[in-house]
Z-matrix of the N, CA and C atoms (Angstrom, degrees):
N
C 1 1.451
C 2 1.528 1 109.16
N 3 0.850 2 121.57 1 128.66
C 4 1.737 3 142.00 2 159.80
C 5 1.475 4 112.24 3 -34.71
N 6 1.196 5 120.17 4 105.40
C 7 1.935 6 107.93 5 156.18
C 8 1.167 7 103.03 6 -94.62
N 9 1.506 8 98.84 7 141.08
C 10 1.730 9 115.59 8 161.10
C 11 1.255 10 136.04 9 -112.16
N 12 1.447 11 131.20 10 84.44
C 13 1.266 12 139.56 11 -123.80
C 14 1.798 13 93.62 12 -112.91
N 15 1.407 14 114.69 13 140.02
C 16 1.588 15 96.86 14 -167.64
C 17 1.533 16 113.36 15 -108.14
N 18 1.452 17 142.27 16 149.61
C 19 1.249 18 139.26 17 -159.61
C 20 1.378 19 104.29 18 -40.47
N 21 0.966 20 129.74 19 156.23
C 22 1.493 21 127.29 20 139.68
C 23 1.367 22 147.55 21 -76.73
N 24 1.439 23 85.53 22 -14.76
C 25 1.819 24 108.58 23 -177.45
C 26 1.399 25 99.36 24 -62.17
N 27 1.561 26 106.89 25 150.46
C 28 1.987 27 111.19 26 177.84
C 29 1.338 28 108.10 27 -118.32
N 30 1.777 29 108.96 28 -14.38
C 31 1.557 30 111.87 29 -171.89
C 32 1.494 31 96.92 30 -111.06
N 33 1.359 32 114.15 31 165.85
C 34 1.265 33 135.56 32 -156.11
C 35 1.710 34 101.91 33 -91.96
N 36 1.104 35 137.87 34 147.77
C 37 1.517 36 122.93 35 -167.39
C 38 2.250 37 86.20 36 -118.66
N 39 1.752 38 80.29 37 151.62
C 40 1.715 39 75.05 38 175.02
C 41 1.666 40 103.82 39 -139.51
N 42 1.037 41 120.32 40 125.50
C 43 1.259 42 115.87 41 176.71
C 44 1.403 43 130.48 42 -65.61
N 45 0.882 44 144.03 43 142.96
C 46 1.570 45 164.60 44 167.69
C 47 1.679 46 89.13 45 -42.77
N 48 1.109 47 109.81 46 151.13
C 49 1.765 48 120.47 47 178.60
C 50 1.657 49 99.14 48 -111.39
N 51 1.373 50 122.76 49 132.54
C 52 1.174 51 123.91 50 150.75
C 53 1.463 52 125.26 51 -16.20
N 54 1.168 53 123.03 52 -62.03
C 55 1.342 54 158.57 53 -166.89
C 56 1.588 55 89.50 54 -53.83
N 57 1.698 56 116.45 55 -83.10
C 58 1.037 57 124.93 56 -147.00
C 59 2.019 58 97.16 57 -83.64
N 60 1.310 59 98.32 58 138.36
C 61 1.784 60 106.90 59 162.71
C 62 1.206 61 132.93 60 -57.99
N 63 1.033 62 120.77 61 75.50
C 64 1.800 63 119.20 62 -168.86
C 65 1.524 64 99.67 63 -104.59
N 66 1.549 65 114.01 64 134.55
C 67 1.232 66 114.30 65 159.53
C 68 1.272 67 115.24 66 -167.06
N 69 1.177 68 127.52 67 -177.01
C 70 1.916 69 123.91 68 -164.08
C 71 1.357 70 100.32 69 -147.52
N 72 1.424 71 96.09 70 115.10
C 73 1.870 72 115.63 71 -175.04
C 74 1.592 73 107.62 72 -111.93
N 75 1.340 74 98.15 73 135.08
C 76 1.827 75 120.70 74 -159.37
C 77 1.462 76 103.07 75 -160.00
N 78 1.161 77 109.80 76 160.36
C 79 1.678 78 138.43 77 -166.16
C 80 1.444 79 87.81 78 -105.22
N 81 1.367 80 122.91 79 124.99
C 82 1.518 81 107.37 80 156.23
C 83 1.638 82 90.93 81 -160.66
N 84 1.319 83 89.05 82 135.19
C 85 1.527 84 170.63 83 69.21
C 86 1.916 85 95.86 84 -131.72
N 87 1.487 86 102.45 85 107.29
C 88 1.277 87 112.33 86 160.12
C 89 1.785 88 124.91 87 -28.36
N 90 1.080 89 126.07 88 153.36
C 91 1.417 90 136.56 89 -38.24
C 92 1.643 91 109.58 90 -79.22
N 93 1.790 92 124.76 91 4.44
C 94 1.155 93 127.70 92 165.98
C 95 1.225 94 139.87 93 -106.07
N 96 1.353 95 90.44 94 0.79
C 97 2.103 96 105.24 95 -159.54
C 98 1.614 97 97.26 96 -60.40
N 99 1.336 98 105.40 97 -154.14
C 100 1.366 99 120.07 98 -154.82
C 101 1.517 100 92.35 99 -114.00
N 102 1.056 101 111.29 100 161.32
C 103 1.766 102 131.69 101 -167.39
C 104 1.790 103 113.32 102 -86.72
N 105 1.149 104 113.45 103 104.33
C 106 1.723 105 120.89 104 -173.29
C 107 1.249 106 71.43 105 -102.06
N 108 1.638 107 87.97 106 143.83
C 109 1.918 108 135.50 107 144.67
C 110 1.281 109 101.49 108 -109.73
N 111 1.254 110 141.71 109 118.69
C 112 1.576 111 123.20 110 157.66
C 113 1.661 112 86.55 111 -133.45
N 114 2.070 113 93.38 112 164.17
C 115 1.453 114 109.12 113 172.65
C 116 1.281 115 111.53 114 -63.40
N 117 1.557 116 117.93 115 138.91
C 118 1.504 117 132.95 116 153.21
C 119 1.357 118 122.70 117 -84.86
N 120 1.427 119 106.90 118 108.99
C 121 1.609 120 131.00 119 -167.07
C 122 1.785 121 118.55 120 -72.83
N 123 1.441 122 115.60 121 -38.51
C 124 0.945 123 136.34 122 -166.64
C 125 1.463 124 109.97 123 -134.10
N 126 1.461 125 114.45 124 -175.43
C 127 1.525 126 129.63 125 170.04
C 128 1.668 127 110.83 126 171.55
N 129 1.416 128 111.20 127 101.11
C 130 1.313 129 106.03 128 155.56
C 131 1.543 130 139.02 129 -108.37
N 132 1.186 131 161.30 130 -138.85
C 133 1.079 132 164.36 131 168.16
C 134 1.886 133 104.32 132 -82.07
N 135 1.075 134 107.34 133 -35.67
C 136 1.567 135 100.67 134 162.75
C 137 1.534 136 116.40 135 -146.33
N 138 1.394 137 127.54 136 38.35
C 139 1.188 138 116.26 137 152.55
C 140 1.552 139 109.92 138 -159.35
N 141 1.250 140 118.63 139 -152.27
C 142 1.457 141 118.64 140 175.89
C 143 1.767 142 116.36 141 -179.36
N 144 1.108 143 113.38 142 172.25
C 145 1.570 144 103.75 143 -151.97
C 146 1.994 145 76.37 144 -136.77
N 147 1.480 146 101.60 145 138.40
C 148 1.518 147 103.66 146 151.90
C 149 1.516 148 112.05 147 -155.74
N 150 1.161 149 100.62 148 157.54
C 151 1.631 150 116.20 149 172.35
C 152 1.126 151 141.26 150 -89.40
N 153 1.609 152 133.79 151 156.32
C 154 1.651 153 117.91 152 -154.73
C 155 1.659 154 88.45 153 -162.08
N 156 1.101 155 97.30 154 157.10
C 157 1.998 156 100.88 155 167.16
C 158 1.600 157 115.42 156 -140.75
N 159 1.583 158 107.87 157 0.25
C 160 1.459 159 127.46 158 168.12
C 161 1.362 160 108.75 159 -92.24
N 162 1.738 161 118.64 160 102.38
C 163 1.609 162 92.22 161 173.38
C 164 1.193 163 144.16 162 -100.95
N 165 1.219 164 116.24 163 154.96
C 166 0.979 165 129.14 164 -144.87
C 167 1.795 166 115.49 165 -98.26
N 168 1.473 167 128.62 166 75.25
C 169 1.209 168 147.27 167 -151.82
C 170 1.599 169 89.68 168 -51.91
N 171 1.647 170 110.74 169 128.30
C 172 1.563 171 112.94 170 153.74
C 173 1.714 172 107.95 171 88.47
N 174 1.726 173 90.88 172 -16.20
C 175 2.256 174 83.35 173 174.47
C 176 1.989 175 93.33 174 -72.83
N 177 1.022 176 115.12 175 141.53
C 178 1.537 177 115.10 176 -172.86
C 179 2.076 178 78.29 177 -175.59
N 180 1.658 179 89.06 178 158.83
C 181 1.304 180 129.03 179 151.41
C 182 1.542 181 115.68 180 1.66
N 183 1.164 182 157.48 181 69.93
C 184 1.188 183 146.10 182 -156.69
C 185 1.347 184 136.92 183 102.65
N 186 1.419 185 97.36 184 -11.87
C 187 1.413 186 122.61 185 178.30
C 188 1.550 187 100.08 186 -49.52
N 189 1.533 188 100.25 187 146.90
C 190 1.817 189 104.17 188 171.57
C 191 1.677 190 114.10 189 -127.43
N 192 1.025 191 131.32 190 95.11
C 193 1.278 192 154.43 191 -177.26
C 194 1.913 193 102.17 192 -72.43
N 195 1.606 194 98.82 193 113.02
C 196 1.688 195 90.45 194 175.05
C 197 1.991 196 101.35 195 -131.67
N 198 1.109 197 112.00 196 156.51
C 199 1.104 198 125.09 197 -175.55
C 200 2.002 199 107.90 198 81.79
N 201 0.988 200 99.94 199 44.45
C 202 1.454 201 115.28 200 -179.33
C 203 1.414 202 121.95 201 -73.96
N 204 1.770 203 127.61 202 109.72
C 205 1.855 204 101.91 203 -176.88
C 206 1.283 205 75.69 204 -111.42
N 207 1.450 206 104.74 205 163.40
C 208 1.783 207 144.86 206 154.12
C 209 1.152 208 100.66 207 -83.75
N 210 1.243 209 132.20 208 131.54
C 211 1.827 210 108.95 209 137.56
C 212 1.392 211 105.33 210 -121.09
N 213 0.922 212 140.85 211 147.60
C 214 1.253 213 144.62 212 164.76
C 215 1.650 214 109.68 213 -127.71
N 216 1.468 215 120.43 214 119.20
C 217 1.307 216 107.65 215 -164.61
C 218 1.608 217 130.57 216 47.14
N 219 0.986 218 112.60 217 -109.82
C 220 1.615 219 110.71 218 -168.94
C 221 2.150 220 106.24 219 -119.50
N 222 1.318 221 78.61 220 -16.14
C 223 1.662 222 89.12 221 166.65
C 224 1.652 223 128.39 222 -95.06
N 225 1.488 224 109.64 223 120.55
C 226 1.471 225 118.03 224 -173.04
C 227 1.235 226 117.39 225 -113.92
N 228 1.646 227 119.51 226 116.00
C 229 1.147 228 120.67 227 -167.10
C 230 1.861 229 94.22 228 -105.70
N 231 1.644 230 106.19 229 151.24
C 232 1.217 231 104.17 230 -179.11
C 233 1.695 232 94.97 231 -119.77
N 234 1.530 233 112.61 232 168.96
C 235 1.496 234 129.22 233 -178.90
C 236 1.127 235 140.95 234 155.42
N 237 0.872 236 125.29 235 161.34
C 238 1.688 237 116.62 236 171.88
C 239 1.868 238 112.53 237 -89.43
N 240 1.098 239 112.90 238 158.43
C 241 1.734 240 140.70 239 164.03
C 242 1.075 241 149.57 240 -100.79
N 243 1.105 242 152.82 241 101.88
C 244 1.450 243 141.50 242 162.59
C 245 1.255 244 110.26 243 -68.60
N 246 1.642 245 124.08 244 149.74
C 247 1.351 246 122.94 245 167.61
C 248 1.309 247 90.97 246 -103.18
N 249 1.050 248 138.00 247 136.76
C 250 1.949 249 163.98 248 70.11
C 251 1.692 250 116.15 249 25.29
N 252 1.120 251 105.91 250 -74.15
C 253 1.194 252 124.90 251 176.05
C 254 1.468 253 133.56 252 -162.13
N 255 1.324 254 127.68 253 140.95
C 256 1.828 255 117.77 254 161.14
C 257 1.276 256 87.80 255 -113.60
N 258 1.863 257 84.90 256 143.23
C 259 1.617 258 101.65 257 -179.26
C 260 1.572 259 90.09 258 -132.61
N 261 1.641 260 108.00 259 119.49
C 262 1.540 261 109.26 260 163.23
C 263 1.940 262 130.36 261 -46.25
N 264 1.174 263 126.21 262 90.82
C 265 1.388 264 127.13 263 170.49
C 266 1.481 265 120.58 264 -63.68
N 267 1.454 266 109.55 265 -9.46
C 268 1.734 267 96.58 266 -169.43
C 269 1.690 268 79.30 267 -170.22
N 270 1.858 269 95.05 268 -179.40
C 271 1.064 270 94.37 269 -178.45
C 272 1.329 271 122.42 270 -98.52
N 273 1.952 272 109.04 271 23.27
C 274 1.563 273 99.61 272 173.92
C 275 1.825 274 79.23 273 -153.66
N 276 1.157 275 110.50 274 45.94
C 277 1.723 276 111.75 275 -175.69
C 278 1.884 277 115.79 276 -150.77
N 279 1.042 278 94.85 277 116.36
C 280 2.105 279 104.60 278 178.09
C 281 1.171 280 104.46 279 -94.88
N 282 1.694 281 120.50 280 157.69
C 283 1.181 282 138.46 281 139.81
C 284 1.315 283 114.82 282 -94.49
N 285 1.157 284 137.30 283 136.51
C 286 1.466 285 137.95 284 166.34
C 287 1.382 286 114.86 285 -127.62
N 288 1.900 287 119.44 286 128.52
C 289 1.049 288 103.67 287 -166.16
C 290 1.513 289 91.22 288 -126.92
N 291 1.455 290 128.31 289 150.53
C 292 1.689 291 127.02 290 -164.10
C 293 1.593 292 106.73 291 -132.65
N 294 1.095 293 112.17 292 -166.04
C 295 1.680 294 121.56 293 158.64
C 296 1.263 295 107.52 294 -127.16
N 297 1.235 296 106.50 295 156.05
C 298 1.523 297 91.48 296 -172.87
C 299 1.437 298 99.19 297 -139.93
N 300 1.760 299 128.24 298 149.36
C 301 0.978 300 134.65 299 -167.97
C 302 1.433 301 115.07 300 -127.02
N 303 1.110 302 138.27 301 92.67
C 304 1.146 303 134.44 302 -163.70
C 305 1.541 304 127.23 303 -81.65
N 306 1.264 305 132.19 304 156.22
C 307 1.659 306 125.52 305 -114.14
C 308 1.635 307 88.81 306 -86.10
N 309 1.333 308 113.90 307 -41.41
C 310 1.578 309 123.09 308 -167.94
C 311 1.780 310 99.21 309 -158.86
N 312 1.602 311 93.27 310 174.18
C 313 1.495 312 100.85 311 -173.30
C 314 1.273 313 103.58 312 -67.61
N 315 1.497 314 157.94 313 -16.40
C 316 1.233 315 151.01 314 156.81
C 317 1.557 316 99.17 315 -48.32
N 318 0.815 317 115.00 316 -53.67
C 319 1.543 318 106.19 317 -170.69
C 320 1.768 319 114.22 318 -79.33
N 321 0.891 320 90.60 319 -31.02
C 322 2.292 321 102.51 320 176.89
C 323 1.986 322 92.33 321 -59.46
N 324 1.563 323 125.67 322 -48.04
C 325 1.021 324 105.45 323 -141.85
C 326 1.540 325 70.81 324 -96.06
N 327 1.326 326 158.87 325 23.37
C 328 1.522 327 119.20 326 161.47
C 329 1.487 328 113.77 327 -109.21
C-alpha cells in the first residue's frame, strides 16, 4: 500500500528567474576553504535550495555554513545556514537545500 505523506514546508518557494543573477557565495571547507559562487535554485521565507557540480566533501545534513552572501540582482543578503539535505541530481551535479538565518534585521527585512 502507498503512504502519502504531505510536504512540510508552510512557505511558498519562488524560483530564481533565468534573467536575473542569483547566487550564494561561501568559504567551504569552513573557516579557510576556498570561495564558492554557485546558482541559487530556490528562495523561501526561511530557506533556500542551490546547485553545484564541484563536490563538495563533508557539506551533508547538518552542516553549518557562516559568512554566507545571497545576491540576487543588486540586492545582498548576508547570514548563516543549515544544510537540510544534498540530494544528487546527476552524475556530477547536487541540490542542496538549507535554512537560512540572516545576519541582522537589515538583512531579515530585504
Amino acid at each position: 500500500m502507498t503512504t502519502i505523506t504531505g510536504c512540510r514546508r508552510k512557505q511558498r518557494r519562488r524560483t530564481t528567474s533565468g534573467s536575473e543573477s542569483a547566487c550564494i557565495e561561501f568559504k567551504y571547507p569552513q573557516p579557510e576553504g576556498r570561495q564558492h559562487q554557485l546558482a541559487l535554485v530556490d528562495v523561501s521565507i526561511s530557506g533556500l535550495s542551490f546547485s553545484f557540480e564541484d563536490q563538495l566533501p563533508g557539506l551533508e545534513s547538518g552542516t553549518d555554513l557562516h559568512d554566507v552572501l545571497i545576491r540576487m540582482g543588486d540586492c545582498e543578503i548576508r547570514g548563516e545556514l543549515v544544510v537540510m539535505h544534498v540530494t544528487p541530481q546527476g552524475p556530477d551535479s547536487w541540490l542542496c537545500g538549507a535554512l537560512f538565518y540572516a545576519a541582522g534585521d537589515t538583512d531579515l527585512l530585504k
